[in-house]
C-alpha positions as CSV (number, residue, x, y, z in Angstrom):
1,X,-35.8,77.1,75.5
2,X,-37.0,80.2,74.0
3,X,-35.6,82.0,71.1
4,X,-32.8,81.1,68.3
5,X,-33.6,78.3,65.6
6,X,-35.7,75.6,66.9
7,X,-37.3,72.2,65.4
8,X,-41.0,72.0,66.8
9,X,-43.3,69.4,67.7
10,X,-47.1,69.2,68.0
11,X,-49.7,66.7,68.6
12,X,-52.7,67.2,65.8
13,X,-56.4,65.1,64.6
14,X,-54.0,64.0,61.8
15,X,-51.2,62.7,64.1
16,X,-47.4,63.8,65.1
17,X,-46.2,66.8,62.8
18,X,-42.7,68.0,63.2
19,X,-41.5,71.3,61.8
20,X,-38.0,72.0,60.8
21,X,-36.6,75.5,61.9
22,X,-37.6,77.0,58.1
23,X,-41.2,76.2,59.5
24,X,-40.8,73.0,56.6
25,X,-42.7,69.9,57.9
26,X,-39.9,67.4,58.9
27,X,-38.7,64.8,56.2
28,X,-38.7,61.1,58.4
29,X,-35.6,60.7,56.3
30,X,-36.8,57.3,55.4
31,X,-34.2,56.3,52.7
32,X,-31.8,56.9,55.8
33,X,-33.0,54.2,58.0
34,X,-36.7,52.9,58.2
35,X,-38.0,52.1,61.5
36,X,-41.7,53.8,61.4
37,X,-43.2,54.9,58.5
38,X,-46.4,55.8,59.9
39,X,-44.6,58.6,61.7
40,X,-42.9,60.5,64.6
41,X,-43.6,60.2,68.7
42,X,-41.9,61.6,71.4
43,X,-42.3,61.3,75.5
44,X,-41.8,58.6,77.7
45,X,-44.3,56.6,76.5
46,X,-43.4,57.4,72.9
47,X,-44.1,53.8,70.5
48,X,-40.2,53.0,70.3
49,X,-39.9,52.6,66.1
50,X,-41.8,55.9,66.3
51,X,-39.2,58.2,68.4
52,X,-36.3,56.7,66.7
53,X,-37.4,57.7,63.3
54,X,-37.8,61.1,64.5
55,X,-34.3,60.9,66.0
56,X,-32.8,59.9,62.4
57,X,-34.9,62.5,60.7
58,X,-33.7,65.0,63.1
59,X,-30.0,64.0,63.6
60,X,-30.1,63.4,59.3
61,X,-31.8,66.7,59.1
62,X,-29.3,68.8,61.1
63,X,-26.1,67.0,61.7
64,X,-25.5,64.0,58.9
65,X,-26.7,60.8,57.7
66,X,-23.7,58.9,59.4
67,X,-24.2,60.3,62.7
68,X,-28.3,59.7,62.9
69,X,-27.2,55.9,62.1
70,X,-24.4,55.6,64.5
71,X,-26.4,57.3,67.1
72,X,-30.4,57.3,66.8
73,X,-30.5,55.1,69.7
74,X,-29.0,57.3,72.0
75,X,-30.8,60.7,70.7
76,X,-34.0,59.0,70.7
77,X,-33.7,58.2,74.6
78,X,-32.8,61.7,75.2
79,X,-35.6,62.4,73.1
80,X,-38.0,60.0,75.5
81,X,-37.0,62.3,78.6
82,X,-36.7,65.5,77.2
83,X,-39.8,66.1,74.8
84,X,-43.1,65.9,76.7
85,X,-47.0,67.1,76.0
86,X,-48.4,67.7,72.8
87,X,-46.5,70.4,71.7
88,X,-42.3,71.2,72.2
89,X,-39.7,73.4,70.7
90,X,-36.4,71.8,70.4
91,X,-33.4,74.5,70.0
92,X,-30.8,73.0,67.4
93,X,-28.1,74.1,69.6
94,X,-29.6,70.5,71.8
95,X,-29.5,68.6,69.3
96,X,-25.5,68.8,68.6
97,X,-23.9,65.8,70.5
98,X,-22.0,67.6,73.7
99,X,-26.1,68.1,74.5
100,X,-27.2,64.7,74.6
101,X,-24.2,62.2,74.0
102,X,-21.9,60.4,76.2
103,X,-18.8,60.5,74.7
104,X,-19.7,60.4,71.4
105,X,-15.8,60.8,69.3
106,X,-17.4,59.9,65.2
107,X,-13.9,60.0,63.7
108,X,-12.8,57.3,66.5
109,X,-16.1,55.1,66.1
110,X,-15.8,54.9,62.3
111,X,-13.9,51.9,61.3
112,X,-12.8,51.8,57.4
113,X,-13.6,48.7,55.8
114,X,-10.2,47.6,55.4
115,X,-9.9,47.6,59.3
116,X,-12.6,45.0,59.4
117,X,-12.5,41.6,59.4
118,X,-15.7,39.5,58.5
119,X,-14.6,36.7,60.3
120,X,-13.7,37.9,63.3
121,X,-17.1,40.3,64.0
122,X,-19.9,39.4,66.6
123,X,-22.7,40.2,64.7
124,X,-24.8,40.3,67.5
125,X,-22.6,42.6,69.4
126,X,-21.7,44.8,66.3
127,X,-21.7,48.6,65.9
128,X,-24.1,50.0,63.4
129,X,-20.7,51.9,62.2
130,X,-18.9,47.9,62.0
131,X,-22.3,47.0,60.0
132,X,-21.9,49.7,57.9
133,X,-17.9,49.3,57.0
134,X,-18.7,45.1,56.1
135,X,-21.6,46.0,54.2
136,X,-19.2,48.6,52.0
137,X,-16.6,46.1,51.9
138,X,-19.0,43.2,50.8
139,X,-21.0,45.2,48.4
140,X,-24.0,45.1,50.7
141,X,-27.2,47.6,50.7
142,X,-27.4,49.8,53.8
143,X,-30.8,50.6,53.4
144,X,-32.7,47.2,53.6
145,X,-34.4,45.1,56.5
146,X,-32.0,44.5,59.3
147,X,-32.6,40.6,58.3
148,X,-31.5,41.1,54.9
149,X,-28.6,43.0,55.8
150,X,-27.7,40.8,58.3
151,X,-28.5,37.5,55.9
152,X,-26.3,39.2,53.5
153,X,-23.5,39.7,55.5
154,X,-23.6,35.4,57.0
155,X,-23.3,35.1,53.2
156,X,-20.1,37.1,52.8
157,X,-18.6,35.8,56.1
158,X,-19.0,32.0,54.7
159,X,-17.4,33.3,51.5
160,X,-14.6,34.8,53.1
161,X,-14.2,31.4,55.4
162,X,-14.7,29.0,52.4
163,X,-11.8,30.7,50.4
164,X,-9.6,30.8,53.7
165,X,-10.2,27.4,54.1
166,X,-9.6,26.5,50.4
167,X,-6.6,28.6,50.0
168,X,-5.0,26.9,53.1
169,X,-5.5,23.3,51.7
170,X,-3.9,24.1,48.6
171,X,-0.7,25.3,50.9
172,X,-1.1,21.7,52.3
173,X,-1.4,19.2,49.2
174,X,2.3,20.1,48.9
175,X,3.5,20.7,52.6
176,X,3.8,24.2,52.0
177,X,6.4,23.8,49.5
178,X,5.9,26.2,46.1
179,X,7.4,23.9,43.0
180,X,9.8,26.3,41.1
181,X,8.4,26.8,37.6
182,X,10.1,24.4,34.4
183,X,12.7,25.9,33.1
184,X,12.4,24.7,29.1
């Protein structure tokens, strides 16, 4: 890992500083996704909120703000094993996908929101990039508390299943049949 542009890391009294290649201290990229505040860590026994805020402000930083959503969890484990000590250099040639991801295809992951259906999504088995396509759909904020998001999104799924359920009723107070209009 020597030469070329490279994002460093060191341990310092005031805590975890990251520098971008420009020698810039890191942006956590918090209006991207907020999962530490506080700051970056790195290594295996990285604080978990911790190293996956570094691997949103990295994959934000040099790759874009879709990909460090759909994939943080991933880059941050690859972040766990790769980045040790108190001090590392990370090329930014490792941090494109083919380095780190396991078949990682954006384009394919990416539903749009019309290809999503409220009613039929396991929220508790969902893709950030699903969570992402219903929350554009319903009008829902991206950047809030998973719990909001998520409370947001029950909301629009009994919505969706109340007018469903109205809209077949009203089929059925008339067996189906649609009265032709008077003719005067």
């Amino acid at each position: 890992m020597t030469g070329g542009r490279a994002y460093r890391g060191e341990r310092c009294m005031g805590g975890q500083l990251v520098y971008t290649p420009d020698g810039d201290v890191l942006d956590k990229h918090l209006h991207v996704l907020r999962r530490a505040p506080g700051g970056f860590d790195w290594g295996p026994q990285a604080d978990e909120a911790r190293i996956d805020q570094l691997a949103i402000a990295l994959l934000a930083d040099s790759a874009t703000k879709n990909i460090a959503l759909d994939h943080y969890k991933e880059f941050a484990q690859y972040l766990r094993e790769e980045l040790e000590g108190d001090e590392w250099r990370l090329p930014t040639s490792d941090i494109s996908a083919d380095t780190w991801s396991r078949d990682i295809d954006v384009a394919d992951e990416t539903p749009s929101p019309e290809d999503v259906d409220i009613t039929a999504v396991d929220f508790d088995e969902m893709t950030f990039a699903v969570e992402r396509a219903l929350c554009e759909q319903h009008d829902i904020s991206i950047h809030q508390s998973v719990d909001d998001r998520r409370e947001e999104l029950e909301d629009a799924r009994q919505a969706v299943q109340s007018e469903t359920t109205d809209s077949e009723e009203s089929q059925t107070d008339t067996g189906g049949f649609e009265f032709p209009a008077a003719s005067q």
